[in-house]
C-alpha positions, 0 to 999 in steps of 0.5 A: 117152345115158349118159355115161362117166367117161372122157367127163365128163373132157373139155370140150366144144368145138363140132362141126366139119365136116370137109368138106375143100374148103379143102383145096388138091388139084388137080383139073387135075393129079389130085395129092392134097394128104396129109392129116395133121392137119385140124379137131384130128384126125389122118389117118393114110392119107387124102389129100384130092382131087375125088372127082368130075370131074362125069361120072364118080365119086363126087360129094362131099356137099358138092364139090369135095374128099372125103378118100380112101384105098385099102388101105395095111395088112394084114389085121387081125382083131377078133372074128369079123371079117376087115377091109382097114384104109384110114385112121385118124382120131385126136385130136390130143392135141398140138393139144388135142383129147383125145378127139372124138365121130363124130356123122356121115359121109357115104362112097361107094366107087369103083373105085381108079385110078392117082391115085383121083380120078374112080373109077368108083363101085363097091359096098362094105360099110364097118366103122367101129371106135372105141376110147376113150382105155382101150382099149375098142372100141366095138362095130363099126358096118357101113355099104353103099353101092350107087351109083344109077348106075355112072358118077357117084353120090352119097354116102350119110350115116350116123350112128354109134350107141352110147354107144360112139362119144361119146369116141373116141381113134381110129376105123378105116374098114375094107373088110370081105372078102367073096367079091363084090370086092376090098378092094385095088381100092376107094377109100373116099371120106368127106366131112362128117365131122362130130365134136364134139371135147373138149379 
């Protein structure tokens, strides 16, 4: 892979696993525990929560907790493309992380309910969008998940590919509009997030 100038700047930390299951949510109640700063990075409109009630849902790669988020923004359009923006992760600059590498993630998508816990599995076409600390966009990367059973499925993993997503600042996870569902309707579920975060 070839490295950029604005990547050698950086120096290279361990990779993290975000799989949020030291995260207090309670699976009693179906509170969430708001995401907001996790393993250096910052969650702008994820929470975290069991994404599963072991009958019914989307079941974590690594249980109990997933982080999740349902449409909280307008359209917003890069390209050729229309997508419902769900969440946001970006490098904690103030708590040193400069800039972060998406190696992998693993996502599933459900039905959104009142607390978005214990979803039914649902189908989705997910978009990942990264923009380095210049302002360029790495190409867009899409994903699908098609759950094997519709009561109680698992995750599927998947790894980013490109150059353009080894010195991110921010990456979107959007639900892209298509004529078969509604983005307003879905959660997206991401466990294992697995970066390499540079100081």
């Amino acid at each position: 892979m070839k490295l950029s100038t604005f990547m050698l700047s950086f120096g290279i930390m361990a990779s993290v696993n975000g799989a949020y299951d030291n995260i207090n949510a309670n699976p009693v109640t179906g509170v969430l525990s708001s995401l907001s700063t996790y393993n250096g990075l910052l969650y702008s409109a994820f929470d975290a929560g069991d994404a599963s009630d072991a009958l019914t849902g989307v079941e974590p790669q690594s249980p109990p907790n997933a982080a999740i988020a349902t449409l909280r923004n307008d359209l917003i359009s890069i390209g050729s493309l229309t997508l419902d923006p769900f969440g946001t992760i970006s490098a904690d600059r103030s708590g040193g992380t400069s800039a972060f590498a998406l190696e992998q993630f693993s996502f599933g998508c459900g039905l959104a309910l009142d607390q978005r816990e214990a979803s039914p599995p649902t189908s989705c076409v997910v978009t990942v969008t990264g923009f380095d600390g210049r302002g360029n966009q790495a190409p867009a990367q899409t994903f699908s998940y098609a759950p094997t059973d519709p009561t109680l499925a698992l995750m599927v993993t998947v790894r980013p590919v490109g150059a353009g997503y080894a010195a991110l600042v921010n990456v979107t996870f959007a639900i892209g509009v298509t004529g078969t569902g509604v983005p307003a309707t879905t959660a997206l579920f991401l466990d294992n997030l697995i970066t390499c975060n540079y100081s």
